[in-house]
C-alpha positions as CSV (number, residue, x, y, z in Angstrom):
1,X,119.1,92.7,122.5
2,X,117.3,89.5,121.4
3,X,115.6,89.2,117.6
4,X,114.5,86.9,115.6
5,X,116.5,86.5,112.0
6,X,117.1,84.5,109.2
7,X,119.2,84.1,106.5
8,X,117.3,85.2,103.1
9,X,117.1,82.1,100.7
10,X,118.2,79.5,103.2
11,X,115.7,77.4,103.9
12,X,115.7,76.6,107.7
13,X,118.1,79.4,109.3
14,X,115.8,80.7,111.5
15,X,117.8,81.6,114.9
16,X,117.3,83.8,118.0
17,X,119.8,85.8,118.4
18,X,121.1,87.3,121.8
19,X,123.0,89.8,121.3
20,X,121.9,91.8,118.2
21,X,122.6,95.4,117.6
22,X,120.3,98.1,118.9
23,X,118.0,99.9,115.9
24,X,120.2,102.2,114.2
25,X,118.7,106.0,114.6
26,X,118.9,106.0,110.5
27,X,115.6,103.5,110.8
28,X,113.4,105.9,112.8
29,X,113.0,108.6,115.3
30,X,110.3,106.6,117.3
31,X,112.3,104.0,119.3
32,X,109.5,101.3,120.7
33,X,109.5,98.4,122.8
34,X,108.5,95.3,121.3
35,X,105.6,93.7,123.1
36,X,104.6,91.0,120.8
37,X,104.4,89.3,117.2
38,X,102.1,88.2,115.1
39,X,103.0,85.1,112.7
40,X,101.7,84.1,109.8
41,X,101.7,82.5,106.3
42,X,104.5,84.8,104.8
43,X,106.9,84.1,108.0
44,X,106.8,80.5,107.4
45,X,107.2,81.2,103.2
46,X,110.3,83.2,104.2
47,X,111.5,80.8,107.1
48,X,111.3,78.2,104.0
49,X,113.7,80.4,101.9
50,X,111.0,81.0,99.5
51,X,111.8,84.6,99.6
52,X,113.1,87.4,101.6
53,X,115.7,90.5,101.1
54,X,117.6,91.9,103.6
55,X,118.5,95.5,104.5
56,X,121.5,96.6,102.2
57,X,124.6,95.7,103.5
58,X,123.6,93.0,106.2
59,X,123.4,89.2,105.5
60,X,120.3,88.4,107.7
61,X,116.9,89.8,107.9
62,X,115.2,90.3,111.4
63,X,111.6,88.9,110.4
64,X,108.1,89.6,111.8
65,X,105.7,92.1,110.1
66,X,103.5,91.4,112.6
67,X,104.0,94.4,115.0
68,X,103.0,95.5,118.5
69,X,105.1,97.9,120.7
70,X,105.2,100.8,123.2
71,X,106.8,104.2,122.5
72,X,109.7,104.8,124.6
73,X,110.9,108.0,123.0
74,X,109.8,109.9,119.7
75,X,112.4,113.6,119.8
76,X,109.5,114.8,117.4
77,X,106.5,114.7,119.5
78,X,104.5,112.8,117.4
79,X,104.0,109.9,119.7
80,X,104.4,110.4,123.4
81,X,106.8,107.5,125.7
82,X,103.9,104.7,126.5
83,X,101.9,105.2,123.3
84,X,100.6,101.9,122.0
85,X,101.5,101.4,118.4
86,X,101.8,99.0,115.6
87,X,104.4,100.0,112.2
88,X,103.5,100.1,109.2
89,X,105.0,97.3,107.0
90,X,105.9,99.0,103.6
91,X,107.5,101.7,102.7
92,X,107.4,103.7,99.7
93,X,110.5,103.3,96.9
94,X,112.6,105.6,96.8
95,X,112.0,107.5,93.4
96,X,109.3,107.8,93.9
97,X,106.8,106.0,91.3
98,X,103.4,107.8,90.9
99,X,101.7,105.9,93.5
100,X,104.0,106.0,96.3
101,X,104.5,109.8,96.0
102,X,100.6,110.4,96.6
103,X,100.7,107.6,99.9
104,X,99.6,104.7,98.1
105,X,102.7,103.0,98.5
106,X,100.7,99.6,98.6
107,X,100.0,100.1,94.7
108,X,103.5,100.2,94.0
109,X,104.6,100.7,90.0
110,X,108.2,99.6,89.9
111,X,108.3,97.2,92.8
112,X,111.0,98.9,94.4
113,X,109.3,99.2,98.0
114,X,110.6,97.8,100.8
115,X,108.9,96.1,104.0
116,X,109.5,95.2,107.7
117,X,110.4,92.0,108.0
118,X,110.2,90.5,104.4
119,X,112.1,92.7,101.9
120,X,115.2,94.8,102.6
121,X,114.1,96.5,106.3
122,X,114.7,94.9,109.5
123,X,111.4,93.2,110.9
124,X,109.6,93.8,114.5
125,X,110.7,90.6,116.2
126,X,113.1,92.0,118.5
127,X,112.9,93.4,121.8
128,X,113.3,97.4,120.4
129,X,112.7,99.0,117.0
130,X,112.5,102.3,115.1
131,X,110.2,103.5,112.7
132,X,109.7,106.9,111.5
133,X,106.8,108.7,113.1
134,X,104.7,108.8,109.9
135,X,104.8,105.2,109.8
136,X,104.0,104.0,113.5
137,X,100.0,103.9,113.9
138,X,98.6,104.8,117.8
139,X,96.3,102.1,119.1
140,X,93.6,102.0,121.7
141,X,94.7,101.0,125.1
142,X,92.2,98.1,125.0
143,X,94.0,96.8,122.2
144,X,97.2,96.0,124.6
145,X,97.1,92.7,124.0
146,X,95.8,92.8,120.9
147,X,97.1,94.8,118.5
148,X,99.4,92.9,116.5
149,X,96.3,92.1,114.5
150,X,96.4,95.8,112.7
151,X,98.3,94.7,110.3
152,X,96.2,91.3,109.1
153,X,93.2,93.9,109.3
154,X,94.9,96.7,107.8
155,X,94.7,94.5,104.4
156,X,90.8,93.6,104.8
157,X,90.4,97.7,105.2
158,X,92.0,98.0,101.8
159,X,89.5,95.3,100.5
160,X,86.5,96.8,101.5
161,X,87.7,100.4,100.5
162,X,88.2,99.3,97.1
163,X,84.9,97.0,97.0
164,X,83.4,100.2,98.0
165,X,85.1,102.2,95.5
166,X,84.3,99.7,92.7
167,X,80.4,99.5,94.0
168,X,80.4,103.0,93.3
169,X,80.2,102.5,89.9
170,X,76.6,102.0,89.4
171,X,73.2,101.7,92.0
172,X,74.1,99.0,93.9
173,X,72.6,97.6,96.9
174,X,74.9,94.3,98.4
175,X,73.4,92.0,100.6
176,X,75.0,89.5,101.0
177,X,78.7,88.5,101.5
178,X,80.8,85.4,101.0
179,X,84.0,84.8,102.7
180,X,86.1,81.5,101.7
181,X,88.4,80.5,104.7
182,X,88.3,80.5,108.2
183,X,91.6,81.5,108.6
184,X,92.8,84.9,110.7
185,X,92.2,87.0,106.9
186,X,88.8,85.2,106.6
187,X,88.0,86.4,110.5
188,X,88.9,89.5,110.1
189,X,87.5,90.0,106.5
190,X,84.1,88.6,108.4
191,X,84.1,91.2,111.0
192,X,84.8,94.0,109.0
193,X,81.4,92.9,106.8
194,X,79.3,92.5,110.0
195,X,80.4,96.0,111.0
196,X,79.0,97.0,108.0
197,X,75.4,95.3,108.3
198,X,75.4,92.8,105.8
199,X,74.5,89.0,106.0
200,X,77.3,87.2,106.0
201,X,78.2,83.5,104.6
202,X,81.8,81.9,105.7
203,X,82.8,78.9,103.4
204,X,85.9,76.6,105.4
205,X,86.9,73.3,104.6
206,X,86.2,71.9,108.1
207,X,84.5,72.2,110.7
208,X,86.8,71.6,113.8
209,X,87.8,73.5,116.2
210,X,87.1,77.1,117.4
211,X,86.4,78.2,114.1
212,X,82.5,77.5,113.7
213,X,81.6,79.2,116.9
214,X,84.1,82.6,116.4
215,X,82.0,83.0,112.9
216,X,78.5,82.8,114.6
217,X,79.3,84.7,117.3
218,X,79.8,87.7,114.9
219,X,75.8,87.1,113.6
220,X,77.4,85.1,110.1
221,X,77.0,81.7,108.8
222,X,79.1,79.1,108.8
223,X,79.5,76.1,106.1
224,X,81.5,73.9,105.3
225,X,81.4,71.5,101.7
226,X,82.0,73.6,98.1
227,X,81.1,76.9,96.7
228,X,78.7,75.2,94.2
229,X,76.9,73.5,96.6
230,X,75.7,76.8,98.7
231,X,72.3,78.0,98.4
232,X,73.4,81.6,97.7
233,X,74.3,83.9,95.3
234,X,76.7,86.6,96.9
235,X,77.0,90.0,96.0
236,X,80.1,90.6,97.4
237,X,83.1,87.9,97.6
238,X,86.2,88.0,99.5
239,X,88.6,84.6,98.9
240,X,90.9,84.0,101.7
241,X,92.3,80.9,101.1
242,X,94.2,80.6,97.3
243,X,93.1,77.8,96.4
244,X,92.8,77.4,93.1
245,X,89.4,75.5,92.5
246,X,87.7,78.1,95.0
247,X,88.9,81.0,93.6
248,X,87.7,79.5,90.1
249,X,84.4,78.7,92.0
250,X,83.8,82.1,93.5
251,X,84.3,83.9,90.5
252,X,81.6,81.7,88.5
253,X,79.5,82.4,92.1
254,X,79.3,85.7,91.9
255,X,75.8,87.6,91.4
256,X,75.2,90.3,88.6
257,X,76.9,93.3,89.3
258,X,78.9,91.1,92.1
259,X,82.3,92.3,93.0
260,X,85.2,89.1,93.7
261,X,88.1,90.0,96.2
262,X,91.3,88.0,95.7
263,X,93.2,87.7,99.1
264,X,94.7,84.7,99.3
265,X,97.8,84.1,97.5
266,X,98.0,80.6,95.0
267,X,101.1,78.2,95.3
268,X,100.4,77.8,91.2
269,X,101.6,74.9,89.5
270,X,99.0,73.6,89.8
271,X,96.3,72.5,86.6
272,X,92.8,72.7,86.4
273,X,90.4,71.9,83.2
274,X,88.4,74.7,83.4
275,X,85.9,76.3,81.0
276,X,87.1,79.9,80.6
277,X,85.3,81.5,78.0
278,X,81.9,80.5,79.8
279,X,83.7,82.7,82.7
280,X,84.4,85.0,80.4
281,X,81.0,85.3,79.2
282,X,79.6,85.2,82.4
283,X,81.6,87.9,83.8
284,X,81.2,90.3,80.6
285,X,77.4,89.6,80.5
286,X,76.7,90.3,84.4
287,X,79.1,93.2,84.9
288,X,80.9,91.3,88.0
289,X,84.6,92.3,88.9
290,X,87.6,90.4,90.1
291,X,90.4,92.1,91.2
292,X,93.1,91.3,93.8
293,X,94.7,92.9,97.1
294,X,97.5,93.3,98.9
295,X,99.3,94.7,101.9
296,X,97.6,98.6,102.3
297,X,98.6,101.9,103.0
298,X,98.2,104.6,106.0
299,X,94.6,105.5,105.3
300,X,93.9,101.7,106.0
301,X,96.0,101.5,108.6
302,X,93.9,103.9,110.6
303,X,90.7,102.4,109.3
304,X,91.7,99.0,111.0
305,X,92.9,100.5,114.4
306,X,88.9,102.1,114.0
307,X,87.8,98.5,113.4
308,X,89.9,96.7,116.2
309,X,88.4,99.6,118.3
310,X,85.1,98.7,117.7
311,X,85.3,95.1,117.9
312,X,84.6,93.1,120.8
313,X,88.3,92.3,122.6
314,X,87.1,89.0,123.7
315,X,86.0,88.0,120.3
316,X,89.3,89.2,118.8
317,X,91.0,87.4,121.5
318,X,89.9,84.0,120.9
319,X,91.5,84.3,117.7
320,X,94.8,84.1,119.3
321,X,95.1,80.3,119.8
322,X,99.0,80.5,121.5
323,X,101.1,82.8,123.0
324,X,104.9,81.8,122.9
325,X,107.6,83.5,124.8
326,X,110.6,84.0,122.6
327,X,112.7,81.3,124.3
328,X,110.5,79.2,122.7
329,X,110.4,81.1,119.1
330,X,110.5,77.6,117.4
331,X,107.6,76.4,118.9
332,X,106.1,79.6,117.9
333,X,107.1,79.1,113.9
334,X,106.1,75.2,114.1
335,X,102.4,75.3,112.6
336,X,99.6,73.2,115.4
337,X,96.5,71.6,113.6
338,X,93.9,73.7,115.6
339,X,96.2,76.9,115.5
340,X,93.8,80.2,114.1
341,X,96.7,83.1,115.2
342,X,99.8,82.2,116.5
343,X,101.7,85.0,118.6
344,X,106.0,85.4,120.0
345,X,105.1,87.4,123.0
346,X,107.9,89.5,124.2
347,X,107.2,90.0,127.8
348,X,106.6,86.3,128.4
C-alpha cells in the first residue's frame, strides 16, 4: 500500500512509501478507499518540520488531513460499501476534558486531542484508511470529485456558527461582510456568506489569476490595496490570511456592534508600532468582538457537506488549480505561483 509520510521534526523527509502496512482494525471499523487529498498550508508547516506528532509507537506520520474516500466495508452498518465520505480530522482526548465529552472536541481544554495527519493519528494520504463510523461524514455523489474540500469548509461552518451565536447577543441586523484573502479559507468563507444573503467584500493582495473572477462569480466584490483604504464599514469580518498588519487593520475596521473572525494563523515575530489602547477604546466603546477559530467539530462537519451540496460544482471546481497523481507527490507539495487548491489524486 502506497502513503505519504514524514518524519516529525525533520525538515524535508517527506517520502512515498510503497509498501506501508494496511490500517490497523484498532483505527476504525469503516475501511475506505482513498480517492484524493487535499493540501494545504499545515502540510507544507509539517513537511518543514515545524510541527507534527506521530501515532504512539511509530517513528513517521502518514500526513494529509485533507480526506476523500469510498467505503469499502463498515461491519456496523453505519455506512454502506460505495458510500462517499470524508474523516473527521480530530478526535477527542482521551479523559475526557469538558468540551470533548459533550462533542466539541474542537474547543479542546487540555490540548490532548489528536488529529489525522498532523498530531499522533495516521493521515489520509494513502491508498486505504480506517476511521470509526462516528467520525467518517457521508457526502453527496456530486461531490465525487470534490469533496476533499469538507474539511477547509468544515472550519468556515464553525465561523459562521459562532458569528451567529455571538450576533445573538443583541438586535442585530449584518449587512455587510469582509473577507481578507483570496486564498481556498477566503473562498470558501465567501461562499458560505453569499449563501447566507449578505453583500459581500473580498480584500487580496493581488489581482492575478483566477481569483478575481471565482469571487464575482459568487455575486461579491473583489479589491485589492489595504483595509484602510476601502469604502466600507463591515459588520461582519472574517481574516483569512494572518498577516499581522491586516488583522490589526480589520479589527480597527470593524462597524459598531461588528463581530472580527480570526482564521488565519500569524508566523509572529514579527513587530508592529501600533496604538493599542485607541483599539482598546474603540472596541470597548462600539461593543465589536474579536475572537479566533479553529479546526470544528461533527455538527460543522455536516453543516459543510450541506454547503458543498448547495454550491455550484463548477464553481467549487475551479478552485482546484492541479490534480497530481501520487507518483508525482513532490510536485504536488511544491507550492506554483497561481496555485488556489492543490490536490494528490489517488486514482490518477
Amino acid at each position: 500500500m502506497r502513503a505519504i509520510t514524514v518524519t516529525p521534526g525533520t525538515p524535508d523527509s517527506l517520502r512515498l512509501v510503497e509498501d506501508f502496512p494496511e490500517p490497523a482494525t484498532e483505527e476504525g471499523s469503516v475501511l475506505v478507499e482513498a480517492l484524493a487529498v487535499g493540501i494545504c498550508g499545515t502540510d507544507h508547516e509539517i513537511i518543514h518540520g515545524d510541527y507534527g506528532e506521530a501515532a504512539p509507537g511509530e517513528k513517521t506520520l502518514v500526513i494529509g488531513h485533507e480526506s476523500l474516500g469510498r467505503v469499502i466495508e463498515d461491519p456496523t452498518g453505519t455506512l454502506a460499501p460505495g458510500d462517499l465520505v470524508a474523516g473527521i480530522v480530530r478526535h477527542p482526548d482521551p479523559v475526557p476534558c469538558t468540551n470533548c465529552a459533550a462533542g466539541e472536541w474542537d474547543m479542546c481544554r487540555n490540548g490532548r486531542y489528536t488529529e489525522h495527519g498532523i498530531k499522533g493519528l495516521q493521515g489520509f494520504a494513502r491508498d486505504r484508511w480506517r476511521i470509526p463510523p462516528k467520525f467518517a461524514v457521508r457526502l453527496d455523489p456530486k461531490l465525487a470529485e470534490l469533496g476533499m474540500l469538507l474539511e477547509p469548509t468544515s472550519v468556515l461552518a464553525k465561523a459562521w456558527d459562532h458569528i451567529e451565536r455571538i450576533g445573538a447577543r443583541a438586535a442585530w441586523e449584518p449587512r455587510t461582510v469582509l473577507v481578507t484573502g483570496a486564498g481556498p479559507i477566503g473562498l470558501l468563507a465567501a461562499l458560505l456568506a453569499t449563501q447566507r444573503g449578505y453583500e459581500v467584500h473580498v480584500l487580496n493582495r493581488s489581482a492575478s489569476g483566477a481569483k478575481p473572477g471565482l469571487v464575482r462569480a459568487l455575486g461579491a466584490h473583489f479589491h485589492t490595496g489595504t483595509v484602510p483604504e476601502l469604502e466600507i464599514e463591515p459588520d461582519i469580518s472574517l481574516e483569512c490570511t494572518g498577516a499581522p498588519p491586516v488583522v490589526l487593520d480589520l479589527m480597527c475596521k470593524a462597524a459598531p456592534n461588528g463581530i472580527v473572525c480570526l482564521t488565519g494563523v500569524s508566523s509572529g515575530g514579527r513587530s508592529i508600532d501600533f496604538d493599542a489602547g485607541a483599539l482598546n477604546r474603540a472596541l470597548v466603546l462600539e461593543n465589536n468582538v474579536v475572537f479566533g477559530t479553529v479546526n470544528a467539530n461533527r455538527r460543522h462537519w455536516d453543516m459543510a457537506a450541506e454547503a458543498l451540496r448547495a454550491a455550484d460544482p463548477n464553481w467549487l471546481a475551479s478552485l482546484i488549480t492541479r490534480r497530481v497523481p501520487v507518483r508525482s507527490y513532490a510536485q504536488a507539495y511544491t507550492p506554483e505561483p497561481d496555485d488556489i487548491k492543490v490536490v494528490l489524486d489517488f486514482q490518477l
